[in-house]
Structures are given as structure tokens and as C-alpha cells.
C-alpha positions as CSV (number, residue, x, y, z in Angstrom):
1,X,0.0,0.0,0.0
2,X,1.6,3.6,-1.3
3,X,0.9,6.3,1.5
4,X,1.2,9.5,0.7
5,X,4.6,11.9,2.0
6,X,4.1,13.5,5.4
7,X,4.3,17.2,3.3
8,X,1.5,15.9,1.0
9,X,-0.5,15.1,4.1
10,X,0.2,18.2,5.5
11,X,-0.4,20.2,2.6
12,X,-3.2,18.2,2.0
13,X,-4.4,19.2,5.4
14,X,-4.0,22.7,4.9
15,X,-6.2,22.6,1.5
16,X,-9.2,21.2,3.1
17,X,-9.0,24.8,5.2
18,X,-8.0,27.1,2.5
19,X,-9.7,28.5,-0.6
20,X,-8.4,27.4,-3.7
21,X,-8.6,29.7,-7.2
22,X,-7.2,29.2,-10.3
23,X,-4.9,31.4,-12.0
24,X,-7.6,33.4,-14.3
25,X,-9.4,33.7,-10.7
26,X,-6.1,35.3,-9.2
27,X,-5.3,37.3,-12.4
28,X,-9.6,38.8,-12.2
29,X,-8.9,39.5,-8.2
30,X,-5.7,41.0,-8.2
31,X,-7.4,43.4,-10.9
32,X,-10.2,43.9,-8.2
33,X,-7.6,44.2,-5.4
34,X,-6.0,41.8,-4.2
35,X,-2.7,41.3,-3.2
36,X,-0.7,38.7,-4.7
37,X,2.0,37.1,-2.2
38,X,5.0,34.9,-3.5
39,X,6.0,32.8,-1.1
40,X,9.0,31.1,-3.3
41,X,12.1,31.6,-2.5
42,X,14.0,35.0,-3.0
43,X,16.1,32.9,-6.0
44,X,12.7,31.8,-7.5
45,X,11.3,35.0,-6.9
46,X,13.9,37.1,-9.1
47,X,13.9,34.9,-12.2
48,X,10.3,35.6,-12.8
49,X,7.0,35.9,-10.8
50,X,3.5,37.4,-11.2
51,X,2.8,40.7,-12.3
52,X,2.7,43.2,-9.4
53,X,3.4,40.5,-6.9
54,X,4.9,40.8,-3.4
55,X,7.7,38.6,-2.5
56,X,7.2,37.4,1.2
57,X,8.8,34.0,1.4
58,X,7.2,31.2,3.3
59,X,10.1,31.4,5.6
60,X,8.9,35.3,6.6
61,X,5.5,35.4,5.4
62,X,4.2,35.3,9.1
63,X,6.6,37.2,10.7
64,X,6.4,40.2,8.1
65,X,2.8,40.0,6.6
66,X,1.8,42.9,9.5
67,X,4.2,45.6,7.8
68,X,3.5,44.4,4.4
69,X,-0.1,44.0,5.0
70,X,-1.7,45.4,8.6
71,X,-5.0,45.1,7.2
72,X,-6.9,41.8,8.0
73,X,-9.7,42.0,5.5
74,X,-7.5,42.8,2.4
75,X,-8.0,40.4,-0.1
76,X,-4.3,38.3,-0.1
77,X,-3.7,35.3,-2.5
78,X,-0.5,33.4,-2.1
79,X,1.1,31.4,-4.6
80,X,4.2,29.0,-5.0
81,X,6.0,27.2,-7.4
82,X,3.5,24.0,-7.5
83,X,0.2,25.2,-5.1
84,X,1.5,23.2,-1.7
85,X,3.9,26.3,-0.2
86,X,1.0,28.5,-0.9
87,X,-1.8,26.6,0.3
88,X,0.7,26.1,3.8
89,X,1.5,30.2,4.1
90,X,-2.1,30.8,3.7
91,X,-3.4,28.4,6.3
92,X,-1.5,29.9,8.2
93,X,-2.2,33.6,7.4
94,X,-6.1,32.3,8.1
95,X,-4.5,31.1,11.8
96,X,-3.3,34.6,12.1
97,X,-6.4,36.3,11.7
98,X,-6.7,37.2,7.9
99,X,-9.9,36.9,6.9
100,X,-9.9,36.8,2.9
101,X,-7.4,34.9,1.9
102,X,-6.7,32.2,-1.2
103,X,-3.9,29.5,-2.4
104,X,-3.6,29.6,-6.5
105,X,-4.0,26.0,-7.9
106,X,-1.1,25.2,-9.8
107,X,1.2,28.1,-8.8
108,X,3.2,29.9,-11.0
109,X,3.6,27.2,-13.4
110,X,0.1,27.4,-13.8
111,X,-0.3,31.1,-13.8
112,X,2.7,30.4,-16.6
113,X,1.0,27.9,-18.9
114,X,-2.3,30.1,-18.6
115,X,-0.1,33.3,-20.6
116,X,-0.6,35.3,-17.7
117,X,1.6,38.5,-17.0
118,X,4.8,38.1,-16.0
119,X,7.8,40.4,-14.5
């Protein structure tokens, strides 16, 4: 019997808690407001991410999403590489209060594939 990895449970966990949206969903509500986190790696981060994202690794996101972001109602969508980073820094931006916040299915390779804007 295959089990799954302890990340893919826990990541797996973190899904059942967080909303998901797809890439033309995060493209539509970072037009309406939202803020687009990437939580990748400063490396990852500087050879390409979202259009008019903010780079708050998951190693920082909770410590610095209250400077970056002190309001707990603004719209935040985090995004990774695959969709399991994400989905982990926004469970845990939920924990901390945020109230409207999203992981982006798929990630940036997603967001990629989709011909979405790039910088």
C-alpha cells in the first residue's frame, strides 16, 4: 500500500481549510484588489514571478505579513511554485487572523501555462 509523504498530508491538510482559485481567478482579483503574495524563495522569486506580486517568502510570510499587509480584511492570495507552499502560508495567514485569503491552484507554473503577465 503507497501512502502519501508526510508534506503531501500536511499540505493536503491545509487545503481542506484554505480556498483554492485558479490562476484566471487570481489574475480577475488581483485586478479587483488583491494582493498577490509569493511565497517562493527570494532565488525563485527574481527569475520571474506574477505581475505586481509581493515577494514574502514562506520562511517570513508570518513574521512580516503585518508591515507588508496590517490590514486583516484585504484580499491576499499566495502562490508557489506548484500550489502546496502556498496553500501552507495561507493556512497559516487564516490562523493569524486574515480573513480573505486564497492559495492559486497550480502556482506559477500554472499562472505560466495560462499566458498570464509576467515580471
Amino acid at each position: 500500500m503507497n501512502h502519501p509523504s508526510r508534506f503531501a498530508q500536511l499540505t493536503a491538510d491545509a487545503k481542506s481549510r484554505v480556498r483554492e482559485v485558479t490562476p484566471a481567478q487570481a489574475n480577475e482579483e488581483q485586478a479587483q484588489g488583491a494582493v498577490l503574495i509569493d511565497v517562493r524563495e527570494r532565488e525563485e522569486f527574481v527569475q520571474g514571478h506574477a505581475k505586481r506580486a509581493i515577494h514574502l517568502s514562506k520562511g517570513v510570510v508570518e513574521l512580516r505579513i503585518e508591515e507588508a499587509i496590517p490590514d486583516i480584511a484585504t484580499p491576499i492570495i499566495c502562490y508557489c511554485g506548484g500550489g502546496s507552499r502556498s496553500a501552507l502560508a495561507a493556512d497559516n495567514l487564516q490562523k493569524m487572523g486574515y480573513t480573505n485569503v486564497a492559495s492559486m491552484a497550480g502556482g506559477l507554473k500554472a499562472w505560466r501555462n495560462e499566458g498570464l503577465a509576467m515580471e
